[in-house]
Every structure is written in structure tokens, then in C-alpha cells.
C-alpha positions in Angstrom: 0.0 0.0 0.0 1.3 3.5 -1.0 1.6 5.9 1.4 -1.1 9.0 1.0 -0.3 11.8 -1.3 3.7 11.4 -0.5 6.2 13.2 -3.0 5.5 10.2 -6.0 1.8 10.6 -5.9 -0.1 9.9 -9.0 3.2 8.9 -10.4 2.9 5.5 -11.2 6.4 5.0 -13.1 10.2 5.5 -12.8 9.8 7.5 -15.8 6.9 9.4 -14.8 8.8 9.9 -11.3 11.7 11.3 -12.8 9.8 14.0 -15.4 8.1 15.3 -12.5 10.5 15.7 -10.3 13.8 17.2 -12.9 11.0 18.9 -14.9 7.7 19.5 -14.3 8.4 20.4 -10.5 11.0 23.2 -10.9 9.0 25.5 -13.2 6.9 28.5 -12.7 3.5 29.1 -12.7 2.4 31.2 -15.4 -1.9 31.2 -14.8 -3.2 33.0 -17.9 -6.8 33.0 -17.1 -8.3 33.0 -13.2 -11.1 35.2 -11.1 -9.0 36.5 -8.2 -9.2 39.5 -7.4 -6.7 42.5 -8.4 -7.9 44.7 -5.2 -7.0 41.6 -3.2 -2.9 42.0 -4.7 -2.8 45.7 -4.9 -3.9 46.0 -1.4 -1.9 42.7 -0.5 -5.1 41.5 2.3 -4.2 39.4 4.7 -6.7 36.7 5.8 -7.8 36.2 9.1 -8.7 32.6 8.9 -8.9 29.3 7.0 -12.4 29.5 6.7 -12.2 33.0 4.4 -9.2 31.6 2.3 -10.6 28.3 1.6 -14.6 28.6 1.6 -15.4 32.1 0.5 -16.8 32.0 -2.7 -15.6 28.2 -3.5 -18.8 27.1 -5.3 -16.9 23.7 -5.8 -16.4 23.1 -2.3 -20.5 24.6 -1.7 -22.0 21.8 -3.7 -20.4 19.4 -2.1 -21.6 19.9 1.3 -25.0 20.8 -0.1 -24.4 17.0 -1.3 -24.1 15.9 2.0 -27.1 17.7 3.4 -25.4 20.3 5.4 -27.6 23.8 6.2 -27.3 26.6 3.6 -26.1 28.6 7.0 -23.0 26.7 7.0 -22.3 27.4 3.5 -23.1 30.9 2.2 -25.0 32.0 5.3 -24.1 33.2 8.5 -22.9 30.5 10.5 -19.1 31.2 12.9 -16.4 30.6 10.9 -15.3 27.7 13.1 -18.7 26.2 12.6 -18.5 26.1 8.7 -14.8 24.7 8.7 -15.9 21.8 11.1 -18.9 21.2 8.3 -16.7 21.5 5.4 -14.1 18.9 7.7 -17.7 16.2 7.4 -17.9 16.4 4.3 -14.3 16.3 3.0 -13.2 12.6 4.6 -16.3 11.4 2.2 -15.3 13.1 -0.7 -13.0 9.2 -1.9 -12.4 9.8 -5.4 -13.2 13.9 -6.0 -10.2 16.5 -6.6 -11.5 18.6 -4.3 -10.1 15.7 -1.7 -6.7 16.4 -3.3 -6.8 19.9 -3.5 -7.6 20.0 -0.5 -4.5 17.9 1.1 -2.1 19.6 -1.6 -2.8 22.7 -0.4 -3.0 22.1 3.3 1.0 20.2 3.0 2.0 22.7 0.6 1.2 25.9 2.0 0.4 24.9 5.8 2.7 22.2 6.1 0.1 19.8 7.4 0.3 16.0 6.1 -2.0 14.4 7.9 -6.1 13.7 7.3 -8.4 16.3 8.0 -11.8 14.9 9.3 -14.5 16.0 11.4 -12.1 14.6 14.1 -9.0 16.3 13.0 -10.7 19.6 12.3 -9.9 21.2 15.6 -6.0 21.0 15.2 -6.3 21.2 11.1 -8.1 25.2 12.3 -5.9 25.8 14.9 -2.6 25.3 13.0 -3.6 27.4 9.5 -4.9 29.7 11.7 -1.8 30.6 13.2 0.5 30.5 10.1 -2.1 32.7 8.3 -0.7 35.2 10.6 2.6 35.2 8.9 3.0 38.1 6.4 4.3 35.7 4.3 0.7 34.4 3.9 -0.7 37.3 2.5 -2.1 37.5 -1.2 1.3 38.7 -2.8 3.4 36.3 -0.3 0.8 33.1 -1.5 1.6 33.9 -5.0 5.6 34.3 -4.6 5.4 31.1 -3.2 3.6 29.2 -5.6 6.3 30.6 -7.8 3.7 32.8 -9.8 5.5 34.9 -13.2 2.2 36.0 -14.6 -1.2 36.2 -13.8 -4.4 36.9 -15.8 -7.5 38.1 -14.1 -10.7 38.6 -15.4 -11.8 41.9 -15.9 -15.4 43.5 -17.5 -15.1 46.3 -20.6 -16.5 49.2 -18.4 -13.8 48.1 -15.3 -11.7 51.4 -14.4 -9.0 49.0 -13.7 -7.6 51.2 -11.0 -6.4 48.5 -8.9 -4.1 47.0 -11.9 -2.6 50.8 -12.4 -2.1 50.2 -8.4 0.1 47.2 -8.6 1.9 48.0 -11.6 2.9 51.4 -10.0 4.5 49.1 -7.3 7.8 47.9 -7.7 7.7 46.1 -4.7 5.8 43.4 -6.1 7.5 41.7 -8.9 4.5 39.4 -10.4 3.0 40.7 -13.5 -0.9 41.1 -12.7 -2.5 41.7 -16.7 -6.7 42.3 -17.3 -8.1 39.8 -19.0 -11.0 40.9 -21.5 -14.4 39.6 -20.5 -16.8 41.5 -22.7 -20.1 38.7 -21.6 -22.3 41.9 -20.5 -21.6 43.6 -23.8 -22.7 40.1 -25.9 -26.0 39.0 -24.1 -28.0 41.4 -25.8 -30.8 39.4 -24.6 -30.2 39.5 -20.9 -32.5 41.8 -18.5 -29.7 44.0 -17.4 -28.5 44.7 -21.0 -29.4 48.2 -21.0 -28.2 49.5 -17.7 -24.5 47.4 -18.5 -24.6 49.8 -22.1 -25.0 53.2 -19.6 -22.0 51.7 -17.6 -19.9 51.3 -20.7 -20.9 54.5 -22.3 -19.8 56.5 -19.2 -16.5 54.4 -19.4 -15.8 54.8 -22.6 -16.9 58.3 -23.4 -19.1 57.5 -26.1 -22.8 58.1 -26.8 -23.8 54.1 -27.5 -27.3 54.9 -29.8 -25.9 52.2 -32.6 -24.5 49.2 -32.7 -22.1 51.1 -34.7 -21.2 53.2 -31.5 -21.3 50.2 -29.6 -18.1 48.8 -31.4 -16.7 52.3 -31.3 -17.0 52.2 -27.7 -15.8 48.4 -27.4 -12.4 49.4 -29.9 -11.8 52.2 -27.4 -12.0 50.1 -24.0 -9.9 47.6 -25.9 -7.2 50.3 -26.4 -7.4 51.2 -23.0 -6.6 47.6 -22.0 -4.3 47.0 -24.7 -2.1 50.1 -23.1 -2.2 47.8 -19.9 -0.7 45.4 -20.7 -3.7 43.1 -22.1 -3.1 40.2 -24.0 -5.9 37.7 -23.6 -9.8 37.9 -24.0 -12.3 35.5 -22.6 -16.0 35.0 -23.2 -18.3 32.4 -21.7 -21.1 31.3 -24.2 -23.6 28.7 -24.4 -22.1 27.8 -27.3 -20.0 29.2 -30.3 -22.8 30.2 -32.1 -22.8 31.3 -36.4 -26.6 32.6 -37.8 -24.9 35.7 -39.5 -27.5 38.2 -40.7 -27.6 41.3 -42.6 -26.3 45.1 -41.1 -30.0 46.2 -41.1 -31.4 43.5 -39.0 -28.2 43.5 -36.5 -28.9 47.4 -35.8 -32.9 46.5 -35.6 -31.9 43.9 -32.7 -29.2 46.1 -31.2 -32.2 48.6 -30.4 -34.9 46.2 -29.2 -32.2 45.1 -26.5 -30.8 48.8 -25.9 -34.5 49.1 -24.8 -35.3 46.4 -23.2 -37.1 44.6 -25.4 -38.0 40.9 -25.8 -35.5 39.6 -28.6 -36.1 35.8 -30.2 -33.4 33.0 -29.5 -32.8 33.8 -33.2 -32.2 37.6 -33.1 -29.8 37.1 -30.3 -28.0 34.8 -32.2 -27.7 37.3 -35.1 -26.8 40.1 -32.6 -23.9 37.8 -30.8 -22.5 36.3 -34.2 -21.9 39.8 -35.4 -20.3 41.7 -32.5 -18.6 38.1 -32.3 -17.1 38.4 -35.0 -16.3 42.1 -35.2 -14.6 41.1 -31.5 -12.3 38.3 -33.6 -10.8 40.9 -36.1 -10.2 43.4 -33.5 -8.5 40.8 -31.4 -6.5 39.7 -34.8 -5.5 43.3 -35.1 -4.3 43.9 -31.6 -2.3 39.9 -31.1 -4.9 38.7 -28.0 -5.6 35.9 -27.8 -9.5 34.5 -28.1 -11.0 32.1 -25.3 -13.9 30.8 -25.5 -15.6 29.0 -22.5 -18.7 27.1 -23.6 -21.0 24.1 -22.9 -22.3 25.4 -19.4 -26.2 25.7 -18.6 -26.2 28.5 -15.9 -28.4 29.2 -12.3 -30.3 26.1 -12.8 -32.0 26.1 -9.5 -34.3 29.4 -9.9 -35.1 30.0 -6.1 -31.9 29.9 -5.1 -30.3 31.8 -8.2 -32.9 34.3 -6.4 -31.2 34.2 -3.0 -27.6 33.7 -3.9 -27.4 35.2 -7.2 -24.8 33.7 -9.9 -21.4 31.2 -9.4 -22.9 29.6 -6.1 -23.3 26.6 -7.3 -25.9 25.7 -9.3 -24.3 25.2 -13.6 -23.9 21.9 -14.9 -23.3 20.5 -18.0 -24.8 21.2 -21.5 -25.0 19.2 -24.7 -26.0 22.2 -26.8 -22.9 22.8 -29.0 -23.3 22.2 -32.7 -20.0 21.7 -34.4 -21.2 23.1 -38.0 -21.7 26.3 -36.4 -18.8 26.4 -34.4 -16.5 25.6 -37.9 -18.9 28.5 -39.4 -18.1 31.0 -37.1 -13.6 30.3 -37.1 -14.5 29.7 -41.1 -15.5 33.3 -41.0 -12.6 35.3 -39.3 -10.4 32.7 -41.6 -11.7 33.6 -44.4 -11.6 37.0 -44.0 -7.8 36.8 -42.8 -8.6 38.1 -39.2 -8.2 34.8 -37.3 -6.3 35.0 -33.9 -4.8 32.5 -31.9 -7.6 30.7 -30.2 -8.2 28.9 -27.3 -11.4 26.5 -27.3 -12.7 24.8 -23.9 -16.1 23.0 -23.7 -17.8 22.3 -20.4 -19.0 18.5 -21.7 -16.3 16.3 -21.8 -18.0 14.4 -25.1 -17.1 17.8 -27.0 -13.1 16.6 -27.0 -13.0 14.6 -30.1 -14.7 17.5 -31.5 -12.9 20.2 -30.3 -9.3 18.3 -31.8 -10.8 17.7 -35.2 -11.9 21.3 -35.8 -8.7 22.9 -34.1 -6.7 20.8 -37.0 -8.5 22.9 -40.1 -8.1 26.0 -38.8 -4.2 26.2 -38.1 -1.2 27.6 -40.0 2.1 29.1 -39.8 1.0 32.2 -38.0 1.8 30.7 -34.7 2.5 27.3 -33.7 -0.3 25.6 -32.4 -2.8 28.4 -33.4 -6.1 27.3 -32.6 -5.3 25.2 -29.4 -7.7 22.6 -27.2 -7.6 24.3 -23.7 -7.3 22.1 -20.6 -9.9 20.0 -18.8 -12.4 23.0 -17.1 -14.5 23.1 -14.3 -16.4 20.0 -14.2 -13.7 17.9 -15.9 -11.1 19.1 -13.9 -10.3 15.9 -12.1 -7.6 13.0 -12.9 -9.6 10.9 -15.6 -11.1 14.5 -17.3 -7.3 15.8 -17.9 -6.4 12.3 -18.8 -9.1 12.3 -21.3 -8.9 15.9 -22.6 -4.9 15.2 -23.2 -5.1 11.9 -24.6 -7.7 13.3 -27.1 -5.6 16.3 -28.3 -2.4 13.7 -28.2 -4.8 11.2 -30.3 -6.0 13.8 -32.8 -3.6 16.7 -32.8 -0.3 18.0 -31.2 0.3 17.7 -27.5 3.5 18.8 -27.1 2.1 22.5 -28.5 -0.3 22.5 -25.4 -0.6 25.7 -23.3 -1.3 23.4 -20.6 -3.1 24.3 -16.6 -5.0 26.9 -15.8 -6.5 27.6 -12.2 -9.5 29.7 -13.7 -10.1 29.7 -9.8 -11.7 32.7 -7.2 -9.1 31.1 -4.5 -5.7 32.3 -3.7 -4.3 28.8 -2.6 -5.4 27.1 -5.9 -2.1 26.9 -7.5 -1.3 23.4 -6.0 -3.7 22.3 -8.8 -0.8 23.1 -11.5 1.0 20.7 -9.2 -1.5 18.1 -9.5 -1.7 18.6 -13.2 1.8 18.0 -13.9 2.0 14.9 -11.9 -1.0 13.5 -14.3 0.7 14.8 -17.2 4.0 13.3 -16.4 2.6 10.2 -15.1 0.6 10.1 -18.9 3.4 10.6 -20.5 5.4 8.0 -18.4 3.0 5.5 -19.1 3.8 6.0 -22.5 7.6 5.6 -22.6 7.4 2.9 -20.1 4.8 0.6 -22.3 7.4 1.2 -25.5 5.0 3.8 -27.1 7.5 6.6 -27.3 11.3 6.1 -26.6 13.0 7.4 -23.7 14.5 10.2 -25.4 15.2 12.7 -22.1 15.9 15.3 -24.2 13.1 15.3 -26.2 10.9 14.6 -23.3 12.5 17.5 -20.9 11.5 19.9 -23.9 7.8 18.5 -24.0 7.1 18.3 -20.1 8.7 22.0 -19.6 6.9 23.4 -22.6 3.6 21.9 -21.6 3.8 23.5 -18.0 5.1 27.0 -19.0 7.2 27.7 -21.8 4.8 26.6 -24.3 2.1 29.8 -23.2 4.8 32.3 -22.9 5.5 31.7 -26.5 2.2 31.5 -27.4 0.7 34.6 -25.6 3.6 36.7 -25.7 4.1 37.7 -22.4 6.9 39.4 -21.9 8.8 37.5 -18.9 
């Protein structure tokens, strides 16, 4: 029997063994897209227990002890912080086969030094111990992220954001991580959504333009895109229900533009015309400026009404959706191709079954602009876990290029989630291991060191052009 989640865990090979530990180990963190929050670094908070670190606003860790019937005052409500740890503690030691198990020890060894089990039994001296090195300076918000060994970071930042607090940490040269916005235009695209109006005030007062066209709405949109680009920005992000492509003429997209500007009910289909053309016109600026496009998609949202009521949005309550038609997808990358306005592209889908997919579109889409182009992102959200990367890997390896991979992510709200680069290196090495050691690939340790290091980090500073 193996000994829990010591130094070779989830390394099941000599081989895998030894690329984690010369390679994969010993290289940065460079975490291109995440949610924390840049008011959190500039300000460099401190927090005051492990309760607020590890439970405040960890919708992962929330569903599970919803799963195991614990009160909603535990979770989100109002409960003493000591009280919520010890139900988070109940529900952890019967969480046998979920990440979260593993994140959860990876972080509590890594950053707290703690190796043992924490259980409702162990909770007391698991809450006593972090609670006392969270008193270190060292654990603050900037120290967490020098220790995790942090270059880069990405956040994720909305057009109409002043980002002050980015000006903040830049201006500080006391703090030697890059902190870059990350474009998130969603509010801009959902034409259809309730608050669509109000969000086109916000971004007319940030951008200084009259928005009465969807003309002026681009306008507006190229001129908080310059004002990001002078930032620092490299890298948008949007999270769709799917890629969507029902094109439709300049007369109808200005005739939808102003049903949502005023509130009006849109069809499913106007929507899609409205979204496929500022989509698009999005693209070919990001072509123009060298960001990189994500797109997150495949996620049904706020599921459970009455509590989307209470709690609002990311509490909890997104699964998975099947509602991503390929044709359209190919129509919509077809488009910017065609038109020669196709940047480098990132593509994650929510269901897992979309992988296959996802590898045999990326493959008609690239050229010599960049290696690796159009690239398969990693494993998100709900397939996040051991056999999702396995799976999302072993498709991209299967169908297309993994050594071009631009590899983990912690697309995370928490400041200790960094361990889960960790954990994704030791299932990438031990993948790869598995290889050599069945006689699939040959033990070429040059050739290997190259893939393992480019896979963790040097492959997306290439690829985004940070400059680190």
C-alpha cells in the first residue's frame, strides 16, 4: 500500500517519477486565465482565517456539502467561521475519489505544512494550526503567489472596469509578479439578458461614447480595448452557451441592437444574429491587436431558480450542457479565416464528449502564423479531475499536437489554488510515463525534458507573448 499523497503521488512509473520531479516540478506558474481579485494583490489582504481563504466563494467546495445535506447557514450563510470549517471537515473525509479531496490535502501540506487527514475529528488542530501561520506576512495575497512561484497572472476583468487597482500594482515595484486584465466582454454580448441596458450606460460613461448604434457600440468596445491593450492586455475571454454562427444582414443586427438597448424581448434567433456579429467584429479586432480568443462554452447557468434568487450567480448551481453544434462552431472560425482576421484561439467546452470534436476542428483551422494556433484548452471546471485531464490530453495527443499545449490553468476565485498546477503535472507526467514505459514513445530525455517544460510553462509564454 502506497503511502497517501507522498512526494510520488499519482506517479505511477520511474519515468513518470523522474519527469516530474527534474522537470515538471521546478518550473513557474504562469496562470493565464483565473477570477481572483486584483484589489486583493494591490492591497496585498491578509486573511484572518482558513475559513475565508478556503470557503469564500468556492462554489466547488459549496456543492459538495450541499451534497451531504449540510444547512445553507453553513455554506453561504451566517454561520461562525469555526462552525463552517468543522462542516466542510464532514464532508471532506467522504469526498473518496473527488479533486477537491486532493486539493484540499495539496494545499494544506504545501502551503500549511500539514500532512495528515483532515476529518470531522482532526478539524480542531487542522483550524488551529492554519490559523496561526495565516498570521505570517508571508501568507498574505502577494506572499501566497511568490510562493507558488507565480511569473504571470491573468484576471478577469469587464469592458467598463476602471482597472484602477491594476494601475495600483503595476505602479508598485515592490511586487515583482505581473498582474495583466483579462477581456471579459459577456455583459456587452448578451443582448438578450434583462440587465442589458443599464450594463450599455456603464460602458458608455467608461468609454466616453454616446452608445445609440450598434455602430457606437463597437466604437465604444475598440476604445476600451485600447485602453486595456495600453495595460498590458493580451488575452480575452467569453463564456457562451455555445459558439454560435446565424450571421445576418447590417440592417437587421442594428434593428436587434435597439430592441435590447430598450429592453425589449429579442427571439433566441435575433440574439444569435446580434452575438455572431459583434462576435465576429470582436475576432478581427482581437486579430489586429495579437490577443488571444478564449472561449468557454458548454455550461447551462443558475439552474435552481429559487436559489439563483437568493444567492445570485457562481454559487453553485451550472452543470453541464449538450447544446454545442459543431457546424456552427467551424462557421463562425471559417468566418474570421476567411476574412484573414483569425487570432490565436483557445477552445474549452464544459462537456467532456465535445473533445474529439474540439481536436478535429482545431486541426483545419491552423497555419504558420503561430504554432499551435487554434489550441484545445485544458480539462475545465467539471472535468477538472484526474480521468477528465487524462481524457482531454489523450484526445488532443490522439488527434492533434500535444507537445504545442498551453497546458493548466487555475480559472479559480481562490488564492491557494495553485497546487492544482502541481496536481496537473503529476497527471501529465505520469501520462506521459505511461507512454515511454509501455514502449510507445522512446526514452528520449531530451526530447521529453522539452515537452514536459513546454507543456507547464514555456509553451504559453510563446504562445501569448508575455513578456517574462
Amino acid at each position: 500500500m502506497k503511502t497517501f499523497m507522498d512526494e510520488n503521488f499519482l506517479l505511477h512509473t520511474e519515468c513518470a517519477r523522474k519527469l516530474y520531479h527534474d522537470y515538471a516540478k521546478p518550473m513557474p506558474i504562469l496562470d493565464y486565465h483565473c477570477h481572483i481579485s486584483p484589489q486583493d494583490i494591490a492591497q496585498d489582504r491578509q486573511f484572518t482565517d482558513i475559513t475565508q481563504v478556503w470557503l469564500g466563494g468556492d462554489h466547488y467546495k459549496w456543492r459538495q456539502m450541499r451534497s451531504n445535506g449540510i444547512e445553507e447557514a453553513f455554506i453561504t450563510g451566517d454561520a461562525p467561521a469555526r462552525e463552517k470549517f468543522q462542516k466542510w471537515a464532514e464532508t471532506l473525509e467522504k469526498l473518496i475519489g473527488n479533486p477537491l479531496y486532493h486539493w484540499s490535502h495539496l494545499e494544506l501540506q504545501r502551503y500549511f505544512g500539514y500532512y495528515g487527514h483532515l476529518n470531522s475529528e482532526t478539524a480542531e488542530e487542522v483550524w488551529r494550526l492554519c490559523n496561526e501561520k495565516l498570521k505570517d506576512p508571508q501568507m498574505s495575497v502577494r506572499g501566497l503567489i511568490r510562493q507558488s512561484g507565480v511569473t504571470l497572472l491573468c484576471t478577469t476583468d469587464d469592458p467598463a472596469d476602471s482597472l484602477e487597482w491594476h494601475d495600483k500594482i503595476r505602479e508598485d515595484d515592490t511586487f515583482d509578479v505581473q498582474v495583466l486584465p483579462a477581456w471579459r466582454p459577456d455583459k456587452a454580448v448578451n443582448v438578450d439578458a434583462p440587465a442589458f441596458p443599464d450594463y450599455i450606460r456603464r460602458l458608455e460613461t467608461a468609454a466616453g461614447v454616446t452608445v445609440r448604434t450598434f455602430d457606437d457600440l463597437k466604437t465604444a468596445l475598440r476604445n476600451r480595448m485600447e485602453f486595456f491593450h495600453k495595460r498590458g492586455c493580451l488575452v480575452s475571454d467569453h463564456g457562451l452557451d455555445y459558439v454560435m454562427y446565424a450571421p445576418v444582414c447590417d440592417t437587421e443586427v442594428e434593428a436587434i441592437f435597439q430592441k435590447g438597448l430598450h429592453g425589449e424581448p429579442l427571439t433566441s434567433a435575433e440574439a444569435a444574429g446580434y452575438k455572431t456579429a459583434l462576435m465576429l467584429f470582436l475576432g478581427r479586432e482581437y486579430h489586429r491587436l495579437g490577443w488571444v480568443m478564449q472561449l468557454h462554452y458548454g455550461c447551462s447557468r443558475n439552474n435552481n431558480s429559487s436559489t439563483f434568487e437568493k444567492l445570485g450567480p457562481d454559487t453553485g448551481y451550472d452543470c453541464i450542457n449538450t447544446d454545442a453544434p459543431a457546424g456552427q462552431l467551424t462557421g463562425f472560425l471559417n468566418a474570421l479565416t476567411t476574412a484573414g482576421r483569425l487570432p490565436k484561439t483557445i477552445l474549452y467546452s464544459l462537456n467532456p464528449n465535445d473533445n474529439a470534436v474540439i481536436d478535429s476542428v482545431i486541426g483545419c483551422f491552423q497555419d504558420d502564423s503561430a504554432v499551435g494556433k487554434l489550441q484545445h484548452g485544458s480539462a475545465w471546471w467539471f472535468n477538472d479531475h484526474k480521468a477528465g485531464m487524462i481524457e482531454q490530453m489523450t484526445s488532443l495527443a490522439n488527434l492533434g499536437m500535444l507537445s504545442n499545449f498551453v497546458g493548466m490553468l487555475t480559472d479559480s476565485r481562490s488564492f491557494l489554488s495553485y497546487t492544482r498546477h502541481e496536481y496537473f503535472r503529476r497527471i501529465l507526467c505520469d501520462l506521459l510515463g505511461g507512454w515511454v514505459e509501455d514502449g510507445e514513445y522512446p526514452y528520449d530525455e531530451k526530447v521529453l525534458e522539452k515537452i514536459v517544460k513546454g507543456i507547464c510553462y514555456d509553451n504559453a509564454v510563446r504562445y501569448f507573448g508575455f513578456d517574462l
